[in-house]
C-alpha positions in Angstrom: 3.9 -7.4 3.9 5.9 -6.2 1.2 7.2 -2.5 0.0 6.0 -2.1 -3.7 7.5 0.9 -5.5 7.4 1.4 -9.2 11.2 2.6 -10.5 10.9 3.0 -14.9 8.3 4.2 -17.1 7.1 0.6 -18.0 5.7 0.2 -14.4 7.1 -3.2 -13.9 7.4 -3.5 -9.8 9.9 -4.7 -7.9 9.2 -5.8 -4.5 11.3 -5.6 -1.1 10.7 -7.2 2.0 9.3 -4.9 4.6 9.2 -7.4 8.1 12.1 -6.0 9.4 10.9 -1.8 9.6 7.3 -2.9 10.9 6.4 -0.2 13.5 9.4 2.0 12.1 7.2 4.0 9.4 3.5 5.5 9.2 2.5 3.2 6.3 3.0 -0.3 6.0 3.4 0.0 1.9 3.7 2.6 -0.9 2.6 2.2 -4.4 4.0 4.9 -6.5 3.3 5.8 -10.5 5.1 8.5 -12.3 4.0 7.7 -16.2 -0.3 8.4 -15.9 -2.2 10.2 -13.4 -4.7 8.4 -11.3 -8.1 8.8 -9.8 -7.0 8.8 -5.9 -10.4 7.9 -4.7 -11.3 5.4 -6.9 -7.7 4.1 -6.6 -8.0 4.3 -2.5 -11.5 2.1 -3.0 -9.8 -0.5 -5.2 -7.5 -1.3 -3.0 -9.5 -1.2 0.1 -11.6 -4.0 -1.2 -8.8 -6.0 -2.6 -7.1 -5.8 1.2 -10.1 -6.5 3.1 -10.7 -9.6 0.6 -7.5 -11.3 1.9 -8.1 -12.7 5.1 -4.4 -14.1 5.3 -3.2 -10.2 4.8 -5.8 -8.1 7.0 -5.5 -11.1 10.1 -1.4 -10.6 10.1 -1.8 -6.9 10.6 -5.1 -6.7 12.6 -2.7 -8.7 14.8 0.4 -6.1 15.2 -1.8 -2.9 14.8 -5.0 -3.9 17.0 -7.1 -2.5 13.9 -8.1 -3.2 10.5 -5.9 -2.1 7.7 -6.4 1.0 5.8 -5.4 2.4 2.6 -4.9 6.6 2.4 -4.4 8.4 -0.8 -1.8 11.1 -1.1 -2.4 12.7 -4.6 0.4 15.2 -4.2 3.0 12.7 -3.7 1.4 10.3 -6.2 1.2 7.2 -3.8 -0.9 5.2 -1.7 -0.3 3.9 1.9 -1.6 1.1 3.9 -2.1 2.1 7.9 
């Protein structure tokens, strides 16, 4: 899994790898947008059925975690997080 974070207004991503702090941090990834707001819930849904739709992703955690992935919304902080 990989770290995405968004860092200028053009909300161009840059990715980092992430294997290495696995287990380290309550969520797996954060998606982060500082330009528009965005509906968290609908946002949260999105995403949920984009993870679950990628067997190769879901499997390789469902492995470390013992449980499906999950996506959480943090409106306040303007991110999302997979657990």
């Amino acid at each position: 899994m990989e770290l995405i974070t968004n860092r200028n207004v053009h909300q161009e991503y840059q990715l980092s790898k992430f294997d290495s702090k696995m287990g380290v941090w309550p969520y797996y990834g954060v998606i982060s947008w500082y330009k528009h707001p965005i509906d968290s819930q609908r946002l949260k849904i999105a995403i949920q059925q984009i993870v679950d739709s990628v067997p190769i992703l879901a499997g390789r955690l469902v492995k470390k975690l013992f449980s499906p992935l999950k996506v959480v919304c943090h409106p306040q902080k303007s991110g999302v997080g997979f657990i």
